[in-house]
VOPAGU-2260 file (C-alpha; in pm, 1 decimal, decimal comma):
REM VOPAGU-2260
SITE   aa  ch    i         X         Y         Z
SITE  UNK   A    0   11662,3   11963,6   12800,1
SITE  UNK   A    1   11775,7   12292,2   12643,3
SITE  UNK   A    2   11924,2   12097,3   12328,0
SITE  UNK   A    3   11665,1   11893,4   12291,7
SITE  UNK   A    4   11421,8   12226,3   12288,2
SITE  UNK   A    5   11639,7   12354,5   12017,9
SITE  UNK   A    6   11621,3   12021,9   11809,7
SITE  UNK   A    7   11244,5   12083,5   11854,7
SITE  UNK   A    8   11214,9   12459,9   11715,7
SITE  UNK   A    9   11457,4   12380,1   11430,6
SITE  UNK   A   10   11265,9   12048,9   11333,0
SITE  UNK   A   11   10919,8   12281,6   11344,6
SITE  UNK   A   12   11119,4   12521,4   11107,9
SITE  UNK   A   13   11166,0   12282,9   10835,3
SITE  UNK   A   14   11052,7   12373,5   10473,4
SITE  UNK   A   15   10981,3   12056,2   10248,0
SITE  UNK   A   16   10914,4   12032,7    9938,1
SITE  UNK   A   17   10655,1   11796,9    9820,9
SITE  UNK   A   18   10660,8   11715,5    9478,5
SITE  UNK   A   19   10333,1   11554,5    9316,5
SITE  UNK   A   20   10135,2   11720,0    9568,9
SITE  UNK   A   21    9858,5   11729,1    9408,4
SITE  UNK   A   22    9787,5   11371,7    9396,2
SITE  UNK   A   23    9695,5   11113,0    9647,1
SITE  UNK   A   24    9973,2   11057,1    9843,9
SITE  UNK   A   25   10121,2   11355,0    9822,0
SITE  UNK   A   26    9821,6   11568,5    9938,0
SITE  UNK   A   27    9792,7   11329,3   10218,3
SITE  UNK   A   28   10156,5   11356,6   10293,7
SITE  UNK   A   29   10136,0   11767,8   10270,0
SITE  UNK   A   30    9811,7   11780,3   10519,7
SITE  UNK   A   31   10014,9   11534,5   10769,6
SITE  UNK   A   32   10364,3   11779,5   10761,0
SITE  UNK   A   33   10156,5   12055,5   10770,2
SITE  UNK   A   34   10029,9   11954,8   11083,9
SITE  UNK   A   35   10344,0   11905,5   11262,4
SITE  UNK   A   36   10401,8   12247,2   11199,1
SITE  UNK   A   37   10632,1   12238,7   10869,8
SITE  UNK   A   38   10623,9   12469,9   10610,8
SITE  UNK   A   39   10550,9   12322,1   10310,7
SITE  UNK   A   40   10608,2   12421,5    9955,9
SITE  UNK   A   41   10383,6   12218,4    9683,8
SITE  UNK   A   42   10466,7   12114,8    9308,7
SITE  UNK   A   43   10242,0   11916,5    9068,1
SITE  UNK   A   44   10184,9   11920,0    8636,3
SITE  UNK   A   45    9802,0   11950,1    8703,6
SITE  UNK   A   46    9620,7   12224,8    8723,6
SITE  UNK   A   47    9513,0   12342,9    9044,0
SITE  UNK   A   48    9166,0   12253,6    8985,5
SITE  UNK   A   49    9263,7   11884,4    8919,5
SITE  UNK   A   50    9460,6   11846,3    9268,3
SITE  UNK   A   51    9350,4   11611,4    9533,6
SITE  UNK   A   52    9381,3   11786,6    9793,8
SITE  UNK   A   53    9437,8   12209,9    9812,2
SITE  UNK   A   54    9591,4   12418,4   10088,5
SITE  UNK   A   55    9572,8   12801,1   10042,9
SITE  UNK   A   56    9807,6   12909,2   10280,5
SITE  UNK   A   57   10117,2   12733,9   10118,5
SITE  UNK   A   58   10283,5   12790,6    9742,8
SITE  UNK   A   59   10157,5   12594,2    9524,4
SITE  UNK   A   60   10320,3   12562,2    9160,7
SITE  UNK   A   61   10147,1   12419,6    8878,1
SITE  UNK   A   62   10480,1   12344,6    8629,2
SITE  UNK   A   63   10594,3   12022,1    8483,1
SITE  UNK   A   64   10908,4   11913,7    8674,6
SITE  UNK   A   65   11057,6   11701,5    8420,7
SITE  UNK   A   66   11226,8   12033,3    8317,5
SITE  UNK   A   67   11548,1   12148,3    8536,6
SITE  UNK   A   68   11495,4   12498,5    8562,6
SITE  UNK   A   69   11145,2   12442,1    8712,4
SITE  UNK   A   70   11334,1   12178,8    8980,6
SITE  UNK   A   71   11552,5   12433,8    9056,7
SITE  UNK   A   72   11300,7   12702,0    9121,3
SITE  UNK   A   73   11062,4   12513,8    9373,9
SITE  UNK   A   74   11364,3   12394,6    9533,1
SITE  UNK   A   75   11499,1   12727,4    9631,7
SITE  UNK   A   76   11594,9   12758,9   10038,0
SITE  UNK   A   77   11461,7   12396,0   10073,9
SITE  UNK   A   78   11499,2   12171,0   10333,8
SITE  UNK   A   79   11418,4   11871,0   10251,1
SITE  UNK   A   80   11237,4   11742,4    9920,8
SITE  UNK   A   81   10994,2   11465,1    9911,2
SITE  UNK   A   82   10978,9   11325,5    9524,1
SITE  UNK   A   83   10591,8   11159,5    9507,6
SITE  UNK   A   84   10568,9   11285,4    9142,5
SITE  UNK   A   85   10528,5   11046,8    8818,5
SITE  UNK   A   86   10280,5   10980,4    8580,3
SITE  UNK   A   87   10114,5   10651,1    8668,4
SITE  UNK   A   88    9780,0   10506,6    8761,9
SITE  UNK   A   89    9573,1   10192,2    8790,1
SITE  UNK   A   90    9743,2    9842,7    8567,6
SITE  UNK   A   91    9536,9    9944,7    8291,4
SITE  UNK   A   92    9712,4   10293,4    8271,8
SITE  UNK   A   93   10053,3   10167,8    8284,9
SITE  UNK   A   94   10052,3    9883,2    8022,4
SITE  UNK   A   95    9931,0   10115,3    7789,5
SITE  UNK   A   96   10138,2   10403,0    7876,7
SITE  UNK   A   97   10539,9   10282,1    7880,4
SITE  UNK   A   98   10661,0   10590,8    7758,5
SITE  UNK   A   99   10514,2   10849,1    7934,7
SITE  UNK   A  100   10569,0   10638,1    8287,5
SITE  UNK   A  101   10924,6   10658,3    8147,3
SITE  UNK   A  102   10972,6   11004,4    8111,6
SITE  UNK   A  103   10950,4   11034,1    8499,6
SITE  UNK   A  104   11269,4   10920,6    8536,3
SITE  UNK   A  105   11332,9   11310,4    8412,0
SITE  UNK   A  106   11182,8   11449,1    8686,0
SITE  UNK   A  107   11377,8   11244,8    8944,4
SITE  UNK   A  108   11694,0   11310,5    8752,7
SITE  UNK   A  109   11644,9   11734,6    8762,5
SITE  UNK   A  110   11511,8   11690,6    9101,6
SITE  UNK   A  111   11861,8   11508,0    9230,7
SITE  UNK   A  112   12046,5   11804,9    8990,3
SITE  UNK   A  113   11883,9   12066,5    9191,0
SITE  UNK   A  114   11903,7   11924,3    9539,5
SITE  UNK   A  115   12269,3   11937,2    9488,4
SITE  UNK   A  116   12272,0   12309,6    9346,0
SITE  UNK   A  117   12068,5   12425,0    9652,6
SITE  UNK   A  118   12213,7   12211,1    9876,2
SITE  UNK   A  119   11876,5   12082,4    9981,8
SITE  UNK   A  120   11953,8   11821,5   10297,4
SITE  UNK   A  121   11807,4   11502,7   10230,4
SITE  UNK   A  122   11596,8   11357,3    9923,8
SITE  UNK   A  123   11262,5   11094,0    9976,9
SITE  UNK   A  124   11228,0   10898,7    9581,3
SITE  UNK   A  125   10880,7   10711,4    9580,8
SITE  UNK   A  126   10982,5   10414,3    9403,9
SITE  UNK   A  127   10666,8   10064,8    9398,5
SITE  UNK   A  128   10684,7    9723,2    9384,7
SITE  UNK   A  129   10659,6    9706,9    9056,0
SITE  UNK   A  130   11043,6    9720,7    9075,0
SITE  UNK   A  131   11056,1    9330,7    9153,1
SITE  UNK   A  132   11155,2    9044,9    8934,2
SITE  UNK   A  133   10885,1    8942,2    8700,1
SITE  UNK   A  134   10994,5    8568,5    8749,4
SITE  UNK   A  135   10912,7    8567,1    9087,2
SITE  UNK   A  136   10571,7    8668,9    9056,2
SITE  UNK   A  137   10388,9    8422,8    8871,7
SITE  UNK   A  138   10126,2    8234,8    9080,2
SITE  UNK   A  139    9920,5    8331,4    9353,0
SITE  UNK   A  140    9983,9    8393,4    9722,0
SITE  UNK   A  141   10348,2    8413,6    9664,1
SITE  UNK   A  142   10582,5    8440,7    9989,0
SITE  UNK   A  143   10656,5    8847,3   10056,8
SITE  UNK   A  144   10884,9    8984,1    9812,1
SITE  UNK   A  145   11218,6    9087,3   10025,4
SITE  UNK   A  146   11411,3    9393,1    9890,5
SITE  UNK   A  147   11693,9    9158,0    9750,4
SITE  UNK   A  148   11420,7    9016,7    9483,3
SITE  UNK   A  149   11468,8    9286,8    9282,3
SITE  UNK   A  150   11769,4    9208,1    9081,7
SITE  UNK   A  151   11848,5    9053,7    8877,6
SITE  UNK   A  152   11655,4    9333,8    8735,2
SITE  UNK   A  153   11277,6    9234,0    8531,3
SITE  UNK   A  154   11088,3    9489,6    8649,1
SITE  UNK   A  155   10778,6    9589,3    8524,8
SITE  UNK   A  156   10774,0    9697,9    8201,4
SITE  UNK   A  157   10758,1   10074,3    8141,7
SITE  UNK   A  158   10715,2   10210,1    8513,3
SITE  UNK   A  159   10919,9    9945,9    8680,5
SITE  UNK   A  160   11189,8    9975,9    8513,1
SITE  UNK   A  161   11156,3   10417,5    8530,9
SITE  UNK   A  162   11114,7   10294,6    8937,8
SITE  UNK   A  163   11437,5   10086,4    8981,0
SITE  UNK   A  164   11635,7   10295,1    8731,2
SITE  UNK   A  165   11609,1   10600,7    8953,8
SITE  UNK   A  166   11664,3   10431,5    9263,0
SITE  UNK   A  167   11986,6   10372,7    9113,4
SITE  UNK   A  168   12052,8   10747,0    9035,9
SITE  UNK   A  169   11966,9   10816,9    9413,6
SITE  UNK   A  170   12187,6   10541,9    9563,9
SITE  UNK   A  171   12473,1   10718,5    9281,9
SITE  UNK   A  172   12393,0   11091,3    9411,1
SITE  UNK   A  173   12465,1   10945,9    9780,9
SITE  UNK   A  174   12796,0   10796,2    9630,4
SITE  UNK   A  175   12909,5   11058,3    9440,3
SITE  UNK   A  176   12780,5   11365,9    9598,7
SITE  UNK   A  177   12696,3   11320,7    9999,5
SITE  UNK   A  178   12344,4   11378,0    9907,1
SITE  UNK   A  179   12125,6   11183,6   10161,1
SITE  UNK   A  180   11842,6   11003,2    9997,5
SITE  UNK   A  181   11570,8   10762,5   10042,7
SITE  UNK   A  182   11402,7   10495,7    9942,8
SITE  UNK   A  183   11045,7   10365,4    9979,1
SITE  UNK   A  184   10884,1   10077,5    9742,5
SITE  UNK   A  185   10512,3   10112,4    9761,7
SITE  UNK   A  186   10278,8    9843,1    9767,6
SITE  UNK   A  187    9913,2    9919,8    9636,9
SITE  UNK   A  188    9836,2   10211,4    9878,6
SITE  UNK   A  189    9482,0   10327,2    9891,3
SITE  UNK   A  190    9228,7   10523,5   10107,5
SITE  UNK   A  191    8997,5   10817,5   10039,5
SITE  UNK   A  192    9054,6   11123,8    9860,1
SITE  UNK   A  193    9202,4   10950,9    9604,2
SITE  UNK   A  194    9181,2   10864,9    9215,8
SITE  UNK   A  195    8841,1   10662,0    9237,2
SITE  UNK   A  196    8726,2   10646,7    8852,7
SITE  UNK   A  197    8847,5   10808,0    8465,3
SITE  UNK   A  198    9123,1   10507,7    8435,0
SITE  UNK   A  199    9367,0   10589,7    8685,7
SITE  UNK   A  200    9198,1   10437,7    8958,2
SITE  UNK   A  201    9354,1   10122,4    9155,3
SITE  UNK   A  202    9193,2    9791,6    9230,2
SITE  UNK   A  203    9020,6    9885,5    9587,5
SITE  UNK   A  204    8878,9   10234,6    9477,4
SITE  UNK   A  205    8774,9   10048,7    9140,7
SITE  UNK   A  206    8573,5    9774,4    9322,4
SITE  UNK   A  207    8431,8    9998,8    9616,1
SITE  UNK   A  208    8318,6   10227,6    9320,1
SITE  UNK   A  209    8128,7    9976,4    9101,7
SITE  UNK   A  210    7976,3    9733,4    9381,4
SITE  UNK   A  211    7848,3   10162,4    9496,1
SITE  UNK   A  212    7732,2   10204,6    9188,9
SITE  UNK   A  213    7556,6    9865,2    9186,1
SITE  UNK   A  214    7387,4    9902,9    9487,8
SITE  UNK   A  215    7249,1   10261,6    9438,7
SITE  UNK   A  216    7124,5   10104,6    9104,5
SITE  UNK   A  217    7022,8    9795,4    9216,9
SITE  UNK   A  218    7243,5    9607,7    8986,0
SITE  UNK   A  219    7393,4    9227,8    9057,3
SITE  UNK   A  220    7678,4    9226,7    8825,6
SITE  UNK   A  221    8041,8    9409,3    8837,3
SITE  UNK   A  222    8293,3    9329,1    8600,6
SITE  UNK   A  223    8622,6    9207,5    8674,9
SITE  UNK   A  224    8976,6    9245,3    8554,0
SITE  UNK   A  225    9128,2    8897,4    8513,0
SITE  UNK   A  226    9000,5    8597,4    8650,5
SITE  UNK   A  227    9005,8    8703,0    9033,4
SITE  UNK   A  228    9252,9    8525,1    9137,9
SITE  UNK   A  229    9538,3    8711,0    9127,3
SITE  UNK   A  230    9673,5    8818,1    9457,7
SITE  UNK   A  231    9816,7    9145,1    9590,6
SITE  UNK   A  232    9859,3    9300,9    9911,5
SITE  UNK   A  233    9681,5    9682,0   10009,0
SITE  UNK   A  234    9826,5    9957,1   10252,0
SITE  UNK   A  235    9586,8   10196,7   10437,1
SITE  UNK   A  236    9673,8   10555,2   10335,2
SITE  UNK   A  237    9782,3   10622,2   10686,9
SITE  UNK   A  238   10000,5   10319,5   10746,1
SITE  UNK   A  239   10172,3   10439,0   10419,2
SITE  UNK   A  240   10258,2   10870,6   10612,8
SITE  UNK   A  241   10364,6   10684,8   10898,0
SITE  UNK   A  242   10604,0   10442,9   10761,1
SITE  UNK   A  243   10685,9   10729,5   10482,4
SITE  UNK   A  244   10795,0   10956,2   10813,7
SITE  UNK   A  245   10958,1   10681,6   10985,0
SITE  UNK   A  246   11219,7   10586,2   10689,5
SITE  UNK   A  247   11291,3   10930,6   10621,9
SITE  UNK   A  248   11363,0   11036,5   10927,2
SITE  UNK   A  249   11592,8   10742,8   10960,6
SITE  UNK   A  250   11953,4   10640,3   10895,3
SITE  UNK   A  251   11847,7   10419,4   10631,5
SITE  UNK   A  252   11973,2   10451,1   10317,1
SITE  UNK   A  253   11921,7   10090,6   10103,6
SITE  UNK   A  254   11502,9   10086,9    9961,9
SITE  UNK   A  255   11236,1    9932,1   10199,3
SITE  UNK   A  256   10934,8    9813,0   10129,2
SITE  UNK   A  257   10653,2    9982,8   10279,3
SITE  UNK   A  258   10334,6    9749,4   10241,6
SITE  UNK   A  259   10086,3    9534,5   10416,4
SITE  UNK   A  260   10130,6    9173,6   10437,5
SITE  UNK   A  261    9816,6    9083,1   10422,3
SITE  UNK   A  262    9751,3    8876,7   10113,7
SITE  UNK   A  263    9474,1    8908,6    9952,8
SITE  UNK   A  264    9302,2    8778,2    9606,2
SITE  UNK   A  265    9109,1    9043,7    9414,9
SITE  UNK   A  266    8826,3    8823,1    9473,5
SITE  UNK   A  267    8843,1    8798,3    9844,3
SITE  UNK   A  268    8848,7    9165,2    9858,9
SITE  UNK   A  269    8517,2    9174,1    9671,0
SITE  UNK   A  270    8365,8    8947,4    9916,8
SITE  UNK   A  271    8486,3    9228,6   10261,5
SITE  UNK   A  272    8342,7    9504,3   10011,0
SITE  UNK   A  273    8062,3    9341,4    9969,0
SITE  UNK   A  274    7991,3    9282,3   10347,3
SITE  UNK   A  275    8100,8    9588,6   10383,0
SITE  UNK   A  276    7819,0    9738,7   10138,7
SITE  UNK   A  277    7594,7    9471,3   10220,0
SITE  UNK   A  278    7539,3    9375,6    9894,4
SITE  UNK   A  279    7603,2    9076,3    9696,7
SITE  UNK   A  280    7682,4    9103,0    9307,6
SITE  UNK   A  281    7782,1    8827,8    9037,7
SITE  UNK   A  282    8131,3    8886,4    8907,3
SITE  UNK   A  283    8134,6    8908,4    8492,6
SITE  UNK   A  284    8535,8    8844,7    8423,0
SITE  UNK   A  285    8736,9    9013,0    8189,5
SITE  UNK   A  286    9012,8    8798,9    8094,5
SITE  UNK   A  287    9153,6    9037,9    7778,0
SITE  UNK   A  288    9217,4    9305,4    8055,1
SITE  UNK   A  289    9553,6    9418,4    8216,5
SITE  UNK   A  290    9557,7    9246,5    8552,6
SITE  UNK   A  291    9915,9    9245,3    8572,3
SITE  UNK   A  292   10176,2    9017,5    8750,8
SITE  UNK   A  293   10005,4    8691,2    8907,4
SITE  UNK   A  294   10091,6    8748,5    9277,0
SITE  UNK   A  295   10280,6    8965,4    9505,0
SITE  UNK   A  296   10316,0    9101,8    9830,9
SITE  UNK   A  297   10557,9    9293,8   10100,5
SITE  UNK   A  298   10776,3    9092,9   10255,0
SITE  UNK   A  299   10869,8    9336,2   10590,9
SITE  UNK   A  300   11103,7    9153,9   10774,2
SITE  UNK   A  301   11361,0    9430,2   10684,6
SITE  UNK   A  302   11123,3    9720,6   10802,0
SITE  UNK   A  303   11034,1    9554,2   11127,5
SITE  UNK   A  304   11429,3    9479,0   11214,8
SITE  UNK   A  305   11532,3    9830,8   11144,3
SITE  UNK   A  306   11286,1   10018,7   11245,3
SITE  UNK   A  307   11097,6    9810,8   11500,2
SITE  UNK   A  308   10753,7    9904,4   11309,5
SITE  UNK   A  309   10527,0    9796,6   11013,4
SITE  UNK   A  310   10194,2    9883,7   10859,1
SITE  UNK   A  311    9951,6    9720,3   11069,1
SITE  UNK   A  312    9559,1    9874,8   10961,4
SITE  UNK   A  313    9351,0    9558,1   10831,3
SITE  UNK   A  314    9227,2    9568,4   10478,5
SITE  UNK   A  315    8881,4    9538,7   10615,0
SITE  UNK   A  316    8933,4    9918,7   10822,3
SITE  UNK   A  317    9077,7   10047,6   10574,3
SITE  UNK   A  318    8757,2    9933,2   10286,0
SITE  UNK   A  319    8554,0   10015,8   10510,9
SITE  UNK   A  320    8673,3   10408,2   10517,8
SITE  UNK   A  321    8742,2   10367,6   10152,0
SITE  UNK   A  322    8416,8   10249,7   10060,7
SITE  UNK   A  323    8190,8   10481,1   10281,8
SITE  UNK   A  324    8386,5   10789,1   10179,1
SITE  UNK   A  325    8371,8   10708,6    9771,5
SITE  UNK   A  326    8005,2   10611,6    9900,2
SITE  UNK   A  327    7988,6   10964,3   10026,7
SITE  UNK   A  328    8114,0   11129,8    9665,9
SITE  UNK   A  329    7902,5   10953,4    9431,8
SITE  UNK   A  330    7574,3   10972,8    9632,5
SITE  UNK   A  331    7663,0   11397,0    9635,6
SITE  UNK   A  332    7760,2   11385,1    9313,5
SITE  UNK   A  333    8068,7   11534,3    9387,1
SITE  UNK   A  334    8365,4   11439,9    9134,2
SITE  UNK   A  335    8561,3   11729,8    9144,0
SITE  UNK   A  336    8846,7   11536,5    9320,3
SITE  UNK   A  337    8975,4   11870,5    9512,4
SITE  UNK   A  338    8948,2   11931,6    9876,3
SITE  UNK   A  339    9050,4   12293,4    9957,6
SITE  UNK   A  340    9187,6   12343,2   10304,2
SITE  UNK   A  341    9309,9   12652,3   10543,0
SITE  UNK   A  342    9435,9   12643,1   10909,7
């Protein structure tokens, strides 16, 4: 009982670092640590103003962590260091932006470099399913990717490849070094307080967001990327801390997906917003638009062996708080994108 009252204080005395704090997972992943009772130290390029999601009580740097000696200074007298951080949005921002989704590979690089030199304890990389083998995703309602499908390598082009590249340098740290890392591939995560319009939005806060705006201005048509058909699968915001949590806190070192099942066409998750709104519109399609690979979901037979859990929130719960709180924002006028916080 004593020992396990020790384990207790000295997990509650954790520091983490959360890197890319000030965007949607991240802020999301700060509140949750915060509220176990971690101290938390916060890094993000933006501005303050442009965060997500602010907490005054806790550092929070504004500095580009592609450079070392900034990795090195947030990292000071860390614990542990969760890497959210890249530059990446919606599949319009990263066909057009290869090079600057590339350039995160920098920041995971100097991150690794200074977990070493201040002997930080274990390292979280946020790596996406855009890591997978093109070839395998090329009609709809695919079978679940499995974490094997990812070589040989044809990842997406641009951020995939930054994704599965890195993984590599973690996996090589852990090698070479003793570092203890981790590795989650995202699939689609959404929820509120996120990235809802400007370009960088994803395909659930894009569609809540327009069938809103056609409802409040009694408009019947949206317009689509693609034809609709393309399939994907979407994880609830909190499916995505608690199965974030679960893998780092594990003895699992190889990359797990971390993603709903639930298969979905982009069109069939216009028809739950649309009950969800109550509102019907006509769909104009956009077929010169990025709409990426043709399907793909998360295969979690690995997650559920391991670690006896998976994301289980229904796409329909999770619209539903997706819609009503994007509702909320547009209806106040509120685009500000910052929530500041003190406990």
């Amino acid at each position: 009982m004593l020992l396990s009252k020790l384990l207790c204080k000295d997990l509650k005395m954790s520091k983490y670092l959360v890197c890319g704090a000030g965007g949607f997972i991240g802020g999301h992943l700060v509140d949750s640590l915060m509220k176990e009772g971690h101290e938390v130290i916060c890094a993000d390029i933006k501005p303050l103003e442009y965060w997500f999601q602010v907490f005054d009580q806790n550092k929070n740097y504004s500095l580009d962590l592609k450079e070392y000696e900034n990795c090195l200074k947030v990292s000071q007298e860390v614990d542990y260091i969760y890497n959210m951080a890249c530059n990446m949005g919606g599949m319009g921002f990263i066909e057009n932006n290869k090079a600057e989704c590339m350039l995160s590979v920098l920041i995971n690089t100097n991150l690794l470099r200074a977990s070493m030199k201040n002997k930080v304890k274990k390292y979280f990389f946020s790596s996406s399913a855009c890591v997978y083998n093109a070839t395998k995703q090329m009609d709809v309602f695919i079978p679940g990717l499995k974490e094997e499908d990812a070589y040989p390598a044809e990842p997406e082009d641009g951020y995939g490849w930054e994704k599965l590249f890195s993984e590599r340098m973690c996996r090589h740290f852990t090698e070479d070094f003793g570092l203890q890392t981790r590795i989650v591939r995202y699939h689609n995560v959404y929820g509120p307080l996120g990235t809802y319009d400007g370009g960088r939005e994803k395909a659930p806060a894009a569609l809540c967001r327009k069938i809103c705006l056609a409802k409040k201005n009694n408009i019947n048509k949206i317009e689509v990327w693609g034809d609709g058909e393309q399939t994907r699968s979407f994880m609830f915001i909190d499916d995505c801390l608690e199965g974030t949590k679960k893998i780092f806190n594990s003895n699992l070192k190889d990359p797990y997906n971390l993603g709903s099942d639930e298969q979905v066409s982009i069109n069939q998750m216009i028809s739950i917003i649309e009950d969800i709104a109550d509102y019907k519109v006509e769909k104009k399609y956009l077929l010169d638009k990025p709409k990426g690979v043709r399907g793909r979901s998360s295969d979690n037979t690995k997650l559920i062996n391991d670690l006896k859990w998976s994301p289980n929130i229904k796409l329909k719960d999770g619209l539903e708080k997706t819609y009503q709180w994007i509702y909320d924002q547009i209806s106040s006028g509120d685009n500000s994108n910052k929530y500041t916080r003190s406990y």
